[in-house]
C-alpha positions in Angstrom: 46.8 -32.7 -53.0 47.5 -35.7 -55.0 45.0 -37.2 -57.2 43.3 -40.3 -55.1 44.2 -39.3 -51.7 41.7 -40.6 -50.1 41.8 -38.5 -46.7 41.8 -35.1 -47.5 38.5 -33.4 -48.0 38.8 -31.1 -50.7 35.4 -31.0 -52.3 32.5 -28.3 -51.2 29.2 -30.1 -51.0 28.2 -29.0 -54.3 30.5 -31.0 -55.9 30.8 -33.6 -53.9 26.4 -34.2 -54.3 27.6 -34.2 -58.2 30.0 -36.6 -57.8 27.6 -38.5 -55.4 24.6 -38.0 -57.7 22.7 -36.7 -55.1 21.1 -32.9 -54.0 23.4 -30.8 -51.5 20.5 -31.5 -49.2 20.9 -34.9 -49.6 23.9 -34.8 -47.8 23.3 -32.4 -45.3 20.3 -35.3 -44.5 23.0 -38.2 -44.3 25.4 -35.4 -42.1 22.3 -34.9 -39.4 21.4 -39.2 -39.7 24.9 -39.5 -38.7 25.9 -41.2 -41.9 28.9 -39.3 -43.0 30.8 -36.8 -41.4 32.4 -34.2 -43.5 35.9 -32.4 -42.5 34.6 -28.5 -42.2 36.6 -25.3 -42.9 37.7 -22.7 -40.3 34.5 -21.0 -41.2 32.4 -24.3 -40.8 32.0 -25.0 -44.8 32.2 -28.9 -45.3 34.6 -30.3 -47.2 34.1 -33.9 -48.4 37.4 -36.2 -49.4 37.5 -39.0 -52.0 36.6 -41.8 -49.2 33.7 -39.8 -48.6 32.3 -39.6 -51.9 32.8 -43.5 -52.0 31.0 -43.6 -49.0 27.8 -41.3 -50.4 28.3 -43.5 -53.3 28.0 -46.6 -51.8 24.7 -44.8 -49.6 23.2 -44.5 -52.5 23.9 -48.0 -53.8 22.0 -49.2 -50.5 19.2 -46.7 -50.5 18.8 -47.5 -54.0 18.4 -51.5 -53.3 15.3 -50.5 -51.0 16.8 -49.4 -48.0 15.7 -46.3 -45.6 18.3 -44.5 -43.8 18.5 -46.5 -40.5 18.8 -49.6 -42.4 21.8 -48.1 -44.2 23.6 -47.2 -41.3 23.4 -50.6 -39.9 24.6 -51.6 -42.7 27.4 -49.4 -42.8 28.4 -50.4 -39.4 28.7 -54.4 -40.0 30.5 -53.7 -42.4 33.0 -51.9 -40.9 32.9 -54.5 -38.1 33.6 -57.1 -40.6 36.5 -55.5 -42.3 37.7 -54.7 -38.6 37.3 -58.5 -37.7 39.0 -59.7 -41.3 41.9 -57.8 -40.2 42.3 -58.8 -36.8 42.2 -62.5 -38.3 44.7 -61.5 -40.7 47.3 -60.0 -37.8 46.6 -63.1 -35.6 47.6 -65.8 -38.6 50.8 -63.2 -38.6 51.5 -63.8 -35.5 51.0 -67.2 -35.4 52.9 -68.4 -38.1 53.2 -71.8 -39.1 50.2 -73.7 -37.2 51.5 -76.6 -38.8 53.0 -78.1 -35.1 49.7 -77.4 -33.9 47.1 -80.4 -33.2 43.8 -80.7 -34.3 40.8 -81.1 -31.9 40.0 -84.6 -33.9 43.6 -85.5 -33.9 43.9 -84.8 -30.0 45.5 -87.8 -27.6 42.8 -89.0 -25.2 44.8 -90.3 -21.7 42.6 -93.7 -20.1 43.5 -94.3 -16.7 43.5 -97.5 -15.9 42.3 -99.1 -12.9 
């Protein structure tokens, strides 16, 4: 594996928890709260990749500002939905291109009938 690959899950839980700074039951805590979910071996050992350990990292930067568990995974699911939604608005300015031939609400022409 290449240094920084970020998908493959190469570390045991020991080393991940060190990497983490947490206890291995730490994360078998986060595994059951639904938090993170480790790869796992033939034999069902978990193995934990480098977006994993950012992820434990980034539990413990919440958990650390004050919040519990379910608050951290609410957390950790706007937050995906926001980088989902800033990269939907990113493919849609793709696909639309140059806006500048399109009209502004304001600037819109207003049609009076006259009677």
């Amino acid at each position: 594996m290449a240094r920084g690959d970020a998908v493959h899950a190469v570390y045991v839980i020991s080393v991940a928890a060190e990497l983490a700074g947490v206890h291995p039951q730490t994360l078998r805590i986060y595994e059951r709260k639904g938090l993170v979910m480790p790869a796992r071996t033939g034999g069902g050992s978990r193995r934990y990749s480098d977006a994993d350990i950012a992820l434990l990292r980034r539990i413990q930067d919440l958990t650390d500002e004050g919040l519990n568990l379910a608050g951290v995974k609410k957390v950790l699911a706007l937050e995906t939905k926001i980088a989902r939604l800033q990269n939907q608005i990113v493919q849609l300015e793709m696909v639309m291109g140059d806006t500048s031939s399109v009209v502004p609400l304001q600037q819109s022409v207003t049609i009076y009938k006259r009677d």
